[in-house]
NUPA-405263 format. One record per residue (C-alpha): residue in one letter; x, y, z negated. Coordinates in nm, 2 decimals, padded with zeros to 4 digits. Layout:
 res     c1     c2     c3
   A      X      Y      Z
...
//
This chain:
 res     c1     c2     c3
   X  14.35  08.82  06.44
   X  14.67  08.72  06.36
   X  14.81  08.78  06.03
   X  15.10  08.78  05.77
   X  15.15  08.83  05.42
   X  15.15  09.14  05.26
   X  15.44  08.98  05.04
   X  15.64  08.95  05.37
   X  15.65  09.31  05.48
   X  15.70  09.45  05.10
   X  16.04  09.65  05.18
   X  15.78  09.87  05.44
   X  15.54  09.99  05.12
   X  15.69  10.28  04.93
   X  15.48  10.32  04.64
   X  15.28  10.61  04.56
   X  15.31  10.71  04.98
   X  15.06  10.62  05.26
   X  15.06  10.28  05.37
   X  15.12  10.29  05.73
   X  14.91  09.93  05.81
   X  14.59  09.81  05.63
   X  14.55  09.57  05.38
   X  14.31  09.24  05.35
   X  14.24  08.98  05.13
   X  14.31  08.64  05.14
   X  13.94  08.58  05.37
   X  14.07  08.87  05.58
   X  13.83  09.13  05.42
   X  13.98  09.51  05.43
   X  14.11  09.57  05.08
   X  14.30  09.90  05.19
   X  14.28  10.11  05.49
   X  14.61  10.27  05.65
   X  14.68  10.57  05.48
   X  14.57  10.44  05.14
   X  14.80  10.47  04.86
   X  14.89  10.15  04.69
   X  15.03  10.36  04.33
   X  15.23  10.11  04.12
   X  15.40  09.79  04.07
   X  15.12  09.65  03.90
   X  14.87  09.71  04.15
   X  15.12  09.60  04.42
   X  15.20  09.25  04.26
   X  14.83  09.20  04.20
   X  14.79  09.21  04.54
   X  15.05  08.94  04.60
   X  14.89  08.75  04.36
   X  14.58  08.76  04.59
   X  14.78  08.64  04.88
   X  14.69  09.01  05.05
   X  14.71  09.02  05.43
   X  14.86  09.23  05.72
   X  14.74  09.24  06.05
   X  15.05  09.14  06.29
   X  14.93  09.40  06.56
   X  14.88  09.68  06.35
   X  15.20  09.65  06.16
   X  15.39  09.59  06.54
   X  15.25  09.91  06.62
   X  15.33  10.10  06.26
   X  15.68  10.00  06.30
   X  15.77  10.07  06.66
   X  15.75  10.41  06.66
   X  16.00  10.42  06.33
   X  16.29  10.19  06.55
   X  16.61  10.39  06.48
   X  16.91  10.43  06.76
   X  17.08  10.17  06.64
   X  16.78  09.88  06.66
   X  16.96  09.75  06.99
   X  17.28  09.71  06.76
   X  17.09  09.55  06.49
   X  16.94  09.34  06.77
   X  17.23  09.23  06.90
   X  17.38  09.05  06.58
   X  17.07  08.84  06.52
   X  17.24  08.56  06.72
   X  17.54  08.60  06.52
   X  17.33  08.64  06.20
   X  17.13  08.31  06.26
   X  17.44  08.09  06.37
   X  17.61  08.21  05.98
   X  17.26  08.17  05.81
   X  17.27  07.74  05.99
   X  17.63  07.77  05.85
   X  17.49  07.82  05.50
   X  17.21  07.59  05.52
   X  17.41  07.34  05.58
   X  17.60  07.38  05.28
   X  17.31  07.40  05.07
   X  17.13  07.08  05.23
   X  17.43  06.93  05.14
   X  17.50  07.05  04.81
   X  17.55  06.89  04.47
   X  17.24  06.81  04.30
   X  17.34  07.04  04.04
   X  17.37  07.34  04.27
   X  17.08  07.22  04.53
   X  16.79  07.40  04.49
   X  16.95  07.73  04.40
   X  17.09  07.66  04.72
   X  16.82  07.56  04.96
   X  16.67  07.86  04.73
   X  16.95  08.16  04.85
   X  16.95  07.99  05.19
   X  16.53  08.01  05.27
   X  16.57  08.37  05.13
   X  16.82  08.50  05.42
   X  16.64  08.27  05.68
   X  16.32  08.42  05.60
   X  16.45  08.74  05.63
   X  16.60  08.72  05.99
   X  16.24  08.55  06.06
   X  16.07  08.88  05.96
   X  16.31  09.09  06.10
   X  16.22  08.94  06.47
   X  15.95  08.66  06.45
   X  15.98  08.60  06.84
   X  16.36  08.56  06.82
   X  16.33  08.34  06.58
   X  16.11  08.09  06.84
   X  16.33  08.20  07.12
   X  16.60  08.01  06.91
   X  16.41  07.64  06.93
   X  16.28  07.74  07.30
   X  16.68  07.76  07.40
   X  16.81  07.52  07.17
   X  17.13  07.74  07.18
   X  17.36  07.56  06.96
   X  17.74  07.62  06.87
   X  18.00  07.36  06.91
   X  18.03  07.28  06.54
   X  17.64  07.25  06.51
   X  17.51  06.94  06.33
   X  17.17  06.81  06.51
   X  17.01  06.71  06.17
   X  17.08  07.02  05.99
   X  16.95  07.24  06.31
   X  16.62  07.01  06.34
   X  16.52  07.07  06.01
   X  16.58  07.48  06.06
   X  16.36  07.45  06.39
   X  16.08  07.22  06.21
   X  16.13  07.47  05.89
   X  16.11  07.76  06.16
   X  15.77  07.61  06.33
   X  15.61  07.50  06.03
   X  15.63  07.84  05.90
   X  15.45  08.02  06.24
   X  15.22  07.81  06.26
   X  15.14  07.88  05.81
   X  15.15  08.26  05.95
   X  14.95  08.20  06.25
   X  14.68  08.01  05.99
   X  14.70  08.34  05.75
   X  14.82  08.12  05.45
   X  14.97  08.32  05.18
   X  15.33  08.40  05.10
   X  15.37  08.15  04.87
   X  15.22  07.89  05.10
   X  15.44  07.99  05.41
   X  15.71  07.94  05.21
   X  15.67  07.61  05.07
   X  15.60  07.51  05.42
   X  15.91  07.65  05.51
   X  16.13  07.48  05.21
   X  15.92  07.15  05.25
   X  16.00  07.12  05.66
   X  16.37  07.27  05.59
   X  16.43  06.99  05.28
   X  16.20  06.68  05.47
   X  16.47  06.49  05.62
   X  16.78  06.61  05.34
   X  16.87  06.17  05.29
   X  16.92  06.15  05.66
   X  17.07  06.41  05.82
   X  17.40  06.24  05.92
   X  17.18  05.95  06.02
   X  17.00  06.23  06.27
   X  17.26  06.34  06.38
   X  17.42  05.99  06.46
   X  17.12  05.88  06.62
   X  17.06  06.21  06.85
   X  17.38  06.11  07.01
   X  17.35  05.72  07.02
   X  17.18  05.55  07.36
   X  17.13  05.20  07.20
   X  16.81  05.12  06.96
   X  16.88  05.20  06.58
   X  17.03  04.94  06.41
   X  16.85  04.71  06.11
   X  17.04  04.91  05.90
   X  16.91  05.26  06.05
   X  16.56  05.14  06.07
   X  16.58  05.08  05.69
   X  16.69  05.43  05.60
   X  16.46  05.58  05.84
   X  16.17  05.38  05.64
   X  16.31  05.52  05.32
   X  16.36  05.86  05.37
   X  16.05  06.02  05.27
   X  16.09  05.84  04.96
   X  16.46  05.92  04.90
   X  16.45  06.29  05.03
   X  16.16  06.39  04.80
   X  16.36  06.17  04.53
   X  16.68  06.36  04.59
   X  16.46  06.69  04.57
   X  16.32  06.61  04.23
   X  16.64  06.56  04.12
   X  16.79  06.81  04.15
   X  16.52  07.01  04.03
   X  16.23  07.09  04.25
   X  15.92  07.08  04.03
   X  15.68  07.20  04.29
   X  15.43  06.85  04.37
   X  15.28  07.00  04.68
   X  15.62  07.02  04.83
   X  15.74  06.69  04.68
   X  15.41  06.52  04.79
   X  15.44  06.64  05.12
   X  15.80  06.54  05.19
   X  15.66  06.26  05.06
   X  15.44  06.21  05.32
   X  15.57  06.32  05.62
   X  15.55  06.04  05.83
   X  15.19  05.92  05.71
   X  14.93  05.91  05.96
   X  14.55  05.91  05.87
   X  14.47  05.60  06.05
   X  14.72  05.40  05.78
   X  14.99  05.30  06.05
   X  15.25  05.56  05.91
   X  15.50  05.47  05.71
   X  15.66  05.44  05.45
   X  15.34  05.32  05.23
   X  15.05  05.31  05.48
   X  14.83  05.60  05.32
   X  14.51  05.72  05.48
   X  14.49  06.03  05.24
   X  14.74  06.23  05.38
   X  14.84  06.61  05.26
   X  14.72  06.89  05.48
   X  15.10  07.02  05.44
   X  15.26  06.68  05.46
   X  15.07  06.68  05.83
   X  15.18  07.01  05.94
   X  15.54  06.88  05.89
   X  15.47  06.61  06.07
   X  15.35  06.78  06.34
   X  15.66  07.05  06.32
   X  15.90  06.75  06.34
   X  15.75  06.59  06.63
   X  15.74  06.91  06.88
   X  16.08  07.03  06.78
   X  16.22  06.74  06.83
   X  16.05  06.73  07.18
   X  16.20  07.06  07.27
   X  16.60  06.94  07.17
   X  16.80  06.68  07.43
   X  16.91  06.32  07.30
   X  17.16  06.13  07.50
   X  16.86  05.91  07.63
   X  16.64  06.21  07.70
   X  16.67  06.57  07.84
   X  16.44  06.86  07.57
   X  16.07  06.84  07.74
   X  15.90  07.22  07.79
   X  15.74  07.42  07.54
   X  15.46  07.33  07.77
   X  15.50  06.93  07.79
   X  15.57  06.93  07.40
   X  15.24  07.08  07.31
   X  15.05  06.87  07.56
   X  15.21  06.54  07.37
   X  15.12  06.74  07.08
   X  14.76  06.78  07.15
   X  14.72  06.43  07.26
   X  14.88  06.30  06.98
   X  14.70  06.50  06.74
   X  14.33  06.45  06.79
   X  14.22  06.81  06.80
   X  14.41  06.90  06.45
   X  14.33  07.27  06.32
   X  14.72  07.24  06.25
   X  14.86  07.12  06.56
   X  14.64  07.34  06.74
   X  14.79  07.66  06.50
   X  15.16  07.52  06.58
   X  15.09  07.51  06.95
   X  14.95  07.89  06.97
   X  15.20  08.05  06.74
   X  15.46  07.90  07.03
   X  15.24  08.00  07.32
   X  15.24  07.81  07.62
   X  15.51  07.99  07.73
   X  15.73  08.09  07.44
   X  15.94  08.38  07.39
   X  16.28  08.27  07.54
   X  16.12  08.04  07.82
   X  16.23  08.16  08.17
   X  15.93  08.17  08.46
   X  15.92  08.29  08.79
   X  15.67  08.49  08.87
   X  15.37  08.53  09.20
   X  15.62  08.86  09.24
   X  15.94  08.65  09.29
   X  16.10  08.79  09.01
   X  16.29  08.57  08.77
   X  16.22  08.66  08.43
   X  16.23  08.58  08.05
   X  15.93  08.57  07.82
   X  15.95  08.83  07.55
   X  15.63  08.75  07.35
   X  15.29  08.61  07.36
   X  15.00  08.82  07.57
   X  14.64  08.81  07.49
   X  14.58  08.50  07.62
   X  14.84  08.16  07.63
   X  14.92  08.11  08.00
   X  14.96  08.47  08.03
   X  15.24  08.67  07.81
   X  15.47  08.97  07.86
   X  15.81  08.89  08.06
   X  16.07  09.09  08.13
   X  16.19  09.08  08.45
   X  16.57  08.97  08.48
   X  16.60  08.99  08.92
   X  16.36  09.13  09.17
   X  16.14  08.96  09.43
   X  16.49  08.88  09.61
   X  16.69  08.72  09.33
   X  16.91  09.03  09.33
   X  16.95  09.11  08.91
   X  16.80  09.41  08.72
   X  17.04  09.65  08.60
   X  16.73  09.74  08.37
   X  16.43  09.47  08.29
   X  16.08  09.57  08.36
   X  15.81  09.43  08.17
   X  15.55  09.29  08.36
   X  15.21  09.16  08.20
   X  15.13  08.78  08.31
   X  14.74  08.85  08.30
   X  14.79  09.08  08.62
   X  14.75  08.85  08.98
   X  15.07  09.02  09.12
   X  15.27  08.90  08.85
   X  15.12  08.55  08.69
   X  15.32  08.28  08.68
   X  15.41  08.04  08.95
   X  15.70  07.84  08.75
   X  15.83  07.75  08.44
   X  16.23  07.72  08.54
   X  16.51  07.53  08.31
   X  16.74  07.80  08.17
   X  17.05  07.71  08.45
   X  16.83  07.86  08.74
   X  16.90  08.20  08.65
   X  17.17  08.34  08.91
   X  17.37  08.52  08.62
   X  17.50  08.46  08.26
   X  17.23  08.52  08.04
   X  17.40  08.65  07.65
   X  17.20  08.55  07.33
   X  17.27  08.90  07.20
   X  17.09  09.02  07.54
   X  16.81  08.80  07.54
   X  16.79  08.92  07.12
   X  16.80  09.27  07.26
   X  16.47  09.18  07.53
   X  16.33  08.96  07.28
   X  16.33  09.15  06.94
   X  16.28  09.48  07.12
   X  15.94  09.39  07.30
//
């Protein structure tokens, strides 16, 4: 059962009116059924306070039927609206001290937002690694990481809260180095004894810089902290064998993104090949293992051809991880669709015989279009 918070989905419950999902506690046990009323604000921030639950399916299936005309519209400016949102994180990563964490604050608000708006478009934007020609590698890293850690919280049924400190933690992780990232994504040679040195440092300095300028949370402090520890003592930058269950997750986040983006020495590995190295990596972690099924094996946004012949793109996750819903782009003889079809992967006619690289596709492929297939699925 895969959940979110109840916290996440609050502009959907009109007090005093029939709640079109049910409701669960934090252990997943049914607090309210659909059709239950919850009747003020009291009892509704009570329920936050218990970290209440939705279940993703039901509340899929509670808001599809209520898509307006214009959804497509709406659909079509989420590329737009994530490219400003990386705009404004950027700003606030980079912020004075002073003004920091108010930023980083404002920012996770509206990149939360477009997350809950369309949780699969929001993977299909690592998947692609779309990125503009202004777009600063370290600043888009820790979005994706920020982006992972915080599907794989959801996928693990954490509370609001938790998801978002997860988010903030991944999103602020690497906040003393992100020229440095960027530098290095586009440098051939070795890092320099100079580099090393601030790579060593940067747990320290990052959560240093984040205490500064005002972040008083220790869970997120500890885990930017702690980022780079492993629990065998070989991490760095202090060796610890006690390592935070949050501090690991981001760990975990930064390693598969950064699988899934291109270096100059390297071309981006598959969704697939990144949560192999994952799993190998990881010796069976609960969290990797939670990262590597909120993606899928094929994520939404990863372009397959199927047993049929048809080229398509992956819209979302199925029931089971080799086998999700595609839409169909071409038919059996490469000609293109005027209008996808979606096609279940569980069904022999249509599994998949190939994961492709995005240039195989015969035609231009939009990212308001592939918003539109996603986000609409």
């Amino acid at each position: 059962m895969r959940v979110c918070s109840l916290n996440s989905v609050k502009e959907r419950i009109v007090l005093g009116q029939p709640l079109a999902f049910s409701v669960r506690d934090s252990s997943r046990l049914l607090l309210l059924a659909r059709g239950q009323v919850i009747a003020n604000q009291d009892q509704l921030d009570e329920l936050f306070k218990r970290g209440a639950l939705v279940e993703v399916e039901e509340l899929a299936a509670a808001i599809q039927p209520a898509r307006r005309p214009d959804a497509e519209q709406r659909l079509s400016r989420l590329p737009a609206d994530w490219e400003r949102a990386g705009h404004e994180l950027r700003s606030a990563l980079m912020a004075p001290q002073a003004q920091m964490l108010a930023a980083v604050q404002g920012s996770t608000d509206g990149l939360l937002s477009l997350i809950e708006a369309a949780p699969d478009v929001a993977l299909a934007q690592i998947v692609r690694q779309g990125d503009s020609a202004d777009s600063h590698y370290g600043v888009r890293h820790s979005l994706h990481a920020a982006t992972a850690c915080h599907a794989a919280a959801r996928y693990l049924g954490w509370s609001g809260d938790e998801q978002r400190r997860a988010f903030q933690a991944a999103l602020t992780m690497n906040v003393s180095m992100l020229d440095l990232q960027a530098k290095l994504a586009s440098q051939v040679s070795p890092p320099t004894a100079m580099q090393r040195e601030a790579i060593h440092e940067h747990p320290t300095r990052s959560a240093e810089m984040l205490g500064e300028a005002g972040v008083e949370d220790a869970d997120w402090l500890a885990a930017v902290r702690q980022h780079h520890e492993l629990p065998d003592g070989s991490g760095y930058p202090h060796g610890l064998r006690e390592v935070a269950e949050l501090a690991e997750l981001l760990r975990f986040a930064d390693v598969y993104t950064a699988r899934l983006s291109s270096r100059a020495n390297r071309p981006a590995m598959s969704a697939m090949q990144a949560g192999r190295e994952l799993h190998q990596m990881s010796a069976s972690s609960p969290l990797a293992t939670a990262l590597i099924k909120a993606f899928g094996i094929f994520p939404p946004g990863s372009l397959v051809k199927l047993a049929s012949g048809e080229l398509s793109l992956v819209v979302r996750n199925g029931e089971k991880a080799h086998c999700p819903i595609v839409a169909t782009l071409t038919d059996a003889h490469g000609e293109p669709r005027m209008k996808p079809l979606l096609r279940d992967c569980s069904r022999e006619a249509f599994a998949i015989a190939a994961l492709l690289p995005a240039h195989a596709l015969p035609m231009r492929l939009s990212e308001e279009r592939i918003a539109r297939l996603v986000g609409a699925a």
